[in-house]
C-alpha positions in Angstrom: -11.4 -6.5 8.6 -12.4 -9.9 7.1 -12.8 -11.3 3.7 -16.3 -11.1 3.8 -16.3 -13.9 1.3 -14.1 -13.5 -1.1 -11.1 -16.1 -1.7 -7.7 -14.9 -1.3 -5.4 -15.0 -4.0 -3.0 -17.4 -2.4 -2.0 -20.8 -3.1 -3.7 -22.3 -0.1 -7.4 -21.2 -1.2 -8.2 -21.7 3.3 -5.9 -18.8 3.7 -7.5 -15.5 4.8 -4.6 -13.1 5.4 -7.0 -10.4 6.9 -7.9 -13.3 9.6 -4.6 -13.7 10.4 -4.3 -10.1 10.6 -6.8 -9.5 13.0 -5.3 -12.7 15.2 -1.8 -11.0 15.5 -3.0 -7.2 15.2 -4.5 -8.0 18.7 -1.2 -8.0 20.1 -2.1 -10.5 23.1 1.3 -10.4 24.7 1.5 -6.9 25.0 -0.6 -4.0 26.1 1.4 -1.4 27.3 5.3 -1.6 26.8 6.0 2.3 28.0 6.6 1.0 31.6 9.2 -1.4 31.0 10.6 1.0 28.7 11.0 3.6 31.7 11.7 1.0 34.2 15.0 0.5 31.4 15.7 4.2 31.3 15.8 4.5 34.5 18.6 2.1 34.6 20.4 4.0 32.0 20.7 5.1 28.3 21.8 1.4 26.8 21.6 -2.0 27.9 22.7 -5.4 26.5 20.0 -7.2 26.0 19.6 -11.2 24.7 18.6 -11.2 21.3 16.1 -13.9 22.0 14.0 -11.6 24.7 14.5 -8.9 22.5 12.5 -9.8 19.7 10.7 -12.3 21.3 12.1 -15.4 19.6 12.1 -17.8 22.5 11.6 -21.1 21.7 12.7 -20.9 17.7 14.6 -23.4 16.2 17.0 -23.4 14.1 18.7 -19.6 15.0 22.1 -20.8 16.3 24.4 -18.5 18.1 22.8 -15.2 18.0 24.7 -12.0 18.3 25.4 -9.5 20.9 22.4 -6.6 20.7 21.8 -3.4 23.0 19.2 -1.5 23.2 18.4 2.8 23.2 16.2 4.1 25.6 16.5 7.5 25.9 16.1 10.6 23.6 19.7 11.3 23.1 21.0 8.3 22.8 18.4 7.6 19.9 19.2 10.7 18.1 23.1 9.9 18.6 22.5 6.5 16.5 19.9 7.6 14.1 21.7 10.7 13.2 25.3 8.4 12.9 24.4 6.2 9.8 28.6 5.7 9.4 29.0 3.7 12.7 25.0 2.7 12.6 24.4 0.8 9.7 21.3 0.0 8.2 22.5 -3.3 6.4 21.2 -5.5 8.9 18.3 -5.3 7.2 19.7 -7.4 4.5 19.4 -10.8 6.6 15.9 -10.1 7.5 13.4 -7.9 6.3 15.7 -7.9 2.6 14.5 -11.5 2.2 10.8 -10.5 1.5 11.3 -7.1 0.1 14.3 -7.4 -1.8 17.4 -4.6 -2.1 15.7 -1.8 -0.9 16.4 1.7 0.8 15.5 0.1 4.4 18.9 -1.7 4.5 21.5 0.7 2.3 24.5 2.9 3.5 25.9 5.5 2.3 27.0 6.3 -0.2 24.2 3.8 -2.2 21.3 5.0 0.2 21.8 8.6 -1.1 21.7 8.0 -5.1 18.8 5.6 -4.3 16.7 8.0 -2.2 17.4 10.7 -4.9 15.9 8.4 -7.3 13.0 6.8 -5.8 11.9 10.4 -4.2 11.6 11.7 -7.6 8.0 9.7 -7.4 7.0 11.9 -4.1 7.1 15.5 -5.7 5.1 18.7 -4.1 2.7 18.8 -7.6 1.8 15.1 -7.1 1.6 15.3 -3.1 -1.0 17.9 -4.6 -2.8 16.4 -7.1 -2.8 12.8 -4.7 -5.0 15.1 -2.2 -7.8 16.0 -3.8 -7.7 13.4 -6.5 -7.1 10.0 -4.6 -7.2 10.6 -0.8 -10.1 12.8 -0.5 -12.3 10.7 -2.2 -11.1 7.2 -1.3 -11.9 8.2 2.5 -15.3 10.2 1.8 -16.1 7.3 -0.2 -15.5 4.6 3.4 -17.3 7.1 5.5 -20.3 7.1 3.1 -20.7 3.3 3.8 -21.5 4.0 7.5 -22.3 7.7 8.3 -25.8 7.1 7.9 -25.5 4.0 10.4 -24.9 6.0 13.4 -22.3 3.9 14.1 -18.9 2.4 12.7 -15.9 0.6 14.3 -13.4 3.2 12.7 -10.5 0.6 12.4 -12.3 -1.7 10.4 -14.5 0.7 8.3 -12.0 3.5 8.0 -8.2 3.7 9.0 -7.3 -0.1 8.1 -8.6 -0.3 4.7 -7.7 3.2 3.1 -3.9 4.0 2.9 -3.6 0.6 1.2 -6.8 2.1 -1.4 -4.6 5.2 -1.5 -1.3 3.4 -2.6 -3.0 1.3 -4.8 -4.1 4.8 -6.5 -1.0 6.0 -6.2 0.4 3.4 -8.4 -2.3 3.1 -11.0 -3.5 0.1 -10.0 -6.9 -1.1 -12.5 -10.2 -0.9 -9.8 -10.3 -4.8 -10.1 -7.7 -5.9 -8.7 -8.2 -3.8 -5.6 -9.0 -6.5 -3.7 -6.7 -9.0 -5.0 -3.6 -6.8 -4.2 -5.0 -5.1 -1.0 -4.6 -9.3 0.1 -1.0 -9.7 -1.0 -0.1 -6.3 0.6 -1.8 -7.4 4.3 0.0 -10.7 3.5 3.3 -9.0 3.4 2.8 -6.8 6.4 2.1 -9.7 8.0 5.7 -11.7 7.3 6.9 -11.5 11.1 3.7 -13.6 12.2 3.7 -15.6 8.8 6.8 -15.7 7.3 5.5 -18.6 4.8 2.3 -16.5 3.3 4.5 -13.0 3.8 7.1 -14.7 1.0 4.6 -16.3 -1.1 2.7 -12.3 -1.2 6.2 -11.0 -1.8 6.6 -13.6 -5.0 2.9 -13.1 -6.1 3.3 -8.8 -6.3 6.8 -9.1 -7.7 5.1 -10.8 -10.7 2.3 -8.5 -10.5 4.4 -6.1 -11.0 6.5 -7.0 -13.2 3.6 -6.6 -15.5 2.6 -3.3 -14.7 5.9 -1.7 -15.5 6.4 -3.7 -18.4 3.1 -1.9 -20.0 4.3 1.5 -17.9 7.6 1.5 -19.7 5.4 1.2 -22.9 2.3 3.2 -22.3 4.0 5.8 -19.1 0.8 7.8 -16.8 1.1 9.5 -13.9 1.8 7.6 -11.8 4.8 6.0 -9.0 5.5 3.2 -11.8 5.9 5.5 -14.4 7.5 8.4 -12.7 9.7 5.3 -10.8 10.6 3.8 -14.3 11.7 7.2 -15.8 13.8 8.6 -12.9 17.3 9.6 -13.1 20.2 11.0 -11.5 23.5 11.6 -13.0 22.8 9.2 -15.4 21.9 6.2 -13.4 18.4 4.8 -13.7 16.6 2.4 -11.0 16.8 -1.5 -12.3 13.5 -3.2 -12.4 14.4 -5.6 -9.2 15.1 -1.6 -7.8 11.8 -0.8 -8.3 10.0 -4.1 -7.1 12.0 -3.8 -3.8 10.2 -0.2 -3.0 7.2 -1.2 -4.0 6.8 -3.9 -2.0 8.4 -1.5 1.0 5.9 1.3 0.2 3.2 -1.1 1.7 4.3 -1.6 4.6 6.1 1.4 5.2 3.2 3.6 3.7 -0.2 1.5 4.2 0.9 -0.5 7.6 2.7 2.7 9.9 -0.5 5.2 8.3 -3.0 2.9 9.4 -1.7 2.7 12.7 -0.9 6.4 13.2 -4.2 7.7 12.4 -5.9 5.0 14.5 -3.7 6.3 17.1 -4.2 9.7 17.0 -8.1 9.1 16.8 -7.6 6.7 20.1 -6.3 9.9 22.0 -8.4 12.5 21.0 -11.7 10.4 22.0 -10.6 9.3 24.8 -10.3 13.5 25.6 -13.2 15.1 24.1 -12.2 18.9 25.1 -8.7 18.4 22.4 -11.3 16.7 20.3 -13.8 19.9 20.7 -10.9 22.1 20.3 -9.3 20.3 16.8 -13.3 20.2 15.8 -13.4 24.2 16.2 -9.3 25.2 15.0 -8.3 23.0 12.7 -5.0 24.9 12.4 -4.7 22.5 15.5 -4.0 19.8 13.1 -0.2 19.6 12.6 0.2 19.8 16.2 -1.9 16.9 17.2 -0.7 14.5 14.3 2.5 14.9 15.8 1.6 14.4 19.6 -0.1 11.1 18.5 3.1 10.4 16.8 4.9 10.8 20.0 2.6 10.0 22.2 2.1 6.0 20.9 4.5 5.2 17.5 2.9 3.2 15.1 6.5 1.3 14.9 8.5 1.5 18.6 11.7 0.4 17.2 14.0 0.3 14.6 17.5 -1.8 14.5 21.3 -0.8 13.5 24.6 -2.6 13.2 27.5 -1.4 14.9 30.7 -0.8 12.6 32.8 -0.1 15.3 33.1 0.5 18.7 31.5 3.1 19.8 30.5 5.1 23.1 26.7 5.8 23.5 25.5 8.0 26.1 28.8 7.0 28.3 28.5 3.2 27.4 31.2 1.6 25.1 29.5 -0.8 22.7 31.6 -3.2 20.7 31.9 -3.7 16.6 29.5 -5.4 15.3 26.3 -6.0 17.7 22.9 -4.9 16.9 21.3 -2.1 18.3 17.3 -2.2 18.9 16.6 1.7 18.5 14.0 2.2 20.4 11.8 5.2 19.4 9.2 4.6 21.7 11.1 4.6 24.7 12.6 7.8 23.1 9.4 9.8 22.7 8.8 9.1 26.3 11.8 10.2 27.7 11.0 12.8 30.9 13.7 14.2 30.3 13.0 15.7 27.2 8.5 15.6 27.5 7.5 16.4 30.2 4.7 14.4 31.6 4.8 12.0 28.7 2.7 9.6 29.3 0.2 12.2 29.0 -1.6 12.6 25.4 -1.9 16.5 24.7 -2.0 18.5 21.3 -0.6 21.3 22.9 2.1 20.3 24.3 5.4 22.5 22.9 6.2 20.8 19.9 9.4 18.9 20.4 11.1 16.9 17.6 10.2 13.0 17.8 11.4 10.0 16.8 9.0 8.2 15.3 10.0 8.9 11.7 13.4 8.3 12.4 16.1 10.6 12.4 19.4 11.4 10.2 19.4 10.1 6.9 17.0 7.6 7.1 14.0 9.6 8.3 10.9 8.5 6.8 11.0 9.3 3.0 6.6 9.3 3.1 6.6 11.4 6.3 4.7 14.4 4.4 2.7 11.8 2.9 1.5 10.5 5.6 0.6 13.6 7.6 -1.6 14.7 4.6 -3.2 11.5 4.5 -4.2 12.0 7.9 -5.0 15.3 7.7 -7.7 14.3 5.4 -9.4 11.5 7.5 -9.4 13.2 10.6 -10.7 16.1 9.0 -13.5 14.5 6.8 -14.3 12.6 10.1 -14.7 16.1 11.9 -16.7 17.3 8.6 -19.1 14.4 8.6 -20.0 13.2 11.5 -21.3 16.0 13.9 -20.9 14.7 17.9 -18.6 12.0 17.0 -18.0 10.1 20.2 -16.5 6.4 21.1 -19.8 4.3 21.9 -20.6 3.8 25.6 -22.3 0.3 24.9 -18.3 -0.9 23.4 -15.1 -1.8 25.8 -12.9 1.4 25.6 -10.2 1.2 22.8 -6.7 -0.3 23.6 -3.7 0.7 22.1 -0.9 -3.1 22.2 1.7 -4.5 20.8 5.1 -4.2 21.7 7.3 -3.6 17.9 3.6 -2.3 16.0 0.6 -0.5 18.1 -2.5 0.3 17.3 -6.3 -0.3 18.8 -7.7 -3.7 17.6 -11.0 -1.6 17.0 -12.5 1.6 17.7 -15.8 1.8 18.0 -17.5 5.1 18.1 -21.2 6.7 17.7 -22.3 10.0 16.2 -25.3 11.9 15.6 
């Protein structure tokens, strides 16, 4: 995952964004969260919590008087607030992640997040979750695992998982092949805005420019494409503004490149670190669907999510006031005993229980399907292509950290 060279497109011509990736992705606060997490549940549903802990934020200037927050820890106090977007809101978002994206989807209410998703989801139809298979996805990763399979060896995070959703959303917007590179910088610049809020803005400013000019020729010359099929949508007569459609794109990457990278990174983790679910996906793939989800459960790429209360409210038996944040923590959710049994445990057959980790309610993940095909794909081609596929004895064994994002830093792996 570096640069291997090249100069990034930023301002400051010493800034690697993929560097600073790599420093952060390493998560070296956190390895595993999911014992706190129980050591919470087992305290109760919801707890107040200070904001500063929370998010980590000790020792920033400059935030004032913070308010109240709480956080979710079990299965059905999660679902309660996820599926209650009236007394939940998602405006929040507005005051933090809205100052790098923009207006987008992540931070509406109803009755504004309902026309906008009925707009924007008019870009994510069956036919082009069809022709985006075989088209984009397929190739994109057969084309990474032709750069190593005849090594014998590869570090699937860096040659694999990292680098193709954001290849694959670059395709899905009709990006031109040169400025791959250029934009696959901005968008790992972006993701990056919690570690590097300075560079994160500056990507944010460079791809709404970028953009601009792409939908300028869209609206002129339309393909098929997400620009085009964003810049013609409508519902009961209402079109999506250009500022509209700058905010999702910038979303989609971290919400579609970041989370996918993550997921199938963590999915691989726990099948090679138990080659007899490994051997048995390798023989049935109709084992697939299952085991994309039990790595979904099993380690989130995202833990948590965050609401605003609009009133008081009970959850789970605890009264929470108006206006306090809520940390909805997904993670915590998926590991709920009461609900999975064993859950620490990682096991594709398991009996299939709905999860949190795409949310729930009306904000549930709009690329969900998207993202399980995606993954579908690599884990499959991996299967395909590299007979005895195995991590590599000679490497420390994977580690999942992090504490808001998880995934393995690497995961290095030999084959025959």
């Amino acid at each position: 995952m570096t640069t291997q060279g090249r100069i990034a497109p930023y301002d400051d011509a010493t800034y690697d964004p993929f560097k600073e990736f790599d420093r952060t992705a390493g998560a070296a606060k956190v390895g595993n969260p999911y014992p706190d997490f129980a050591e919470l549940r087992r305290g109760g549903p919801v707890h107040k919590r200070d904001l500063r802990e929370l998010y980590d934020l000790e020792g920033m200037d400059g935030l004032g008087d913070l308010p109240d927050a709480y956080t979710v820890v079990t299965h059905e106090a999660v679902e309660k607030v996820l599926r209650d977007g009236q007394t939940f809101s998602s405006s929040g978002y507005a005051e933090s992640m809205g100052m790098v994206m923009g207006h987008s989807i992540l931070e509406m209410d109803e009755p504004e997040h309902r026309a906008y998703r009925g707009l924007v989801q008019q870009a994510f139809t069956r036919k082009a979750m069809v022709r985006w298979e075989s088209d984009l996805v397929r190739p994109i990763v057969n084309g990474f695992i032709d750069s190593f399979a005849g090594r014998g060896r590869a570090d699937l995070v860096a040659d694999l998982t990292f680098p193709f959703p954001v290849r694959v959303i670059a395709g899905m917007l009709g990006l031109p092949e040169e400025d791959l590179d250029t934009f696959h910088a901005w968008a790992v610049g972006l993701t990056n805005v919690g570690a590097d809020f300075e560079h994160g803005m500056e990507a944010s400013g460079k791809l709404r420019d970028y953009f601009a000019g792409i939908l300028a020729e869209r609206r002129r010359q339309p393909s098929e494409d997400v620009i085009t099929a964003l810049a013609q949508a409508e519902l009961e007569g209402k079109k999506l503004t250009d500022e509209d459609i700058f905010a999702f794109l910038r979303l989609l990457l971290p919400a579609g490149a970041e989370t996918t990278y993550r997921s199938s990174s963590n999915l691989l983790t726990g099948l090679l670190a138990n080659p007899d679910q490994l051997e048995a996906l390798r023989a049935d793939r109709s084992l697939m669907p299952q085991a994309i989800e039990e790595a979904l459960r099993w380690e989130p790429p995202l833990t948590a999510i965050a609401r605003t209360t609009t009133r008081e409210v009970d959850i789970s038996g605890v009264t929470v006031p108006a206006g306090v944040i809520i940390n909805v923590n997904m993670g915590a959710a998926n590991h709920d005993p009461a609900r999975y049994p064993d859950p620490e445990r990682f096991d594709i057959f398991r009996d299939p229980q709905q999860h949190m980790s795409f949310a729930y309610g009306p904000h549930m993940c709009l690329g969900m399907h998207l993202a399980r095909m995606e993954t579908t794909v690599a884990i499959g081609s991996l299967l395909d292509r590299l007979p005895g596929l195995r991590l590599d004895p000679d490497a420390p064994p994977p580690e999942i950290r992090g504490l808001a994002f998880r995934a393995p830093k690497e995961l290095r792996v030999v084959f025959d």
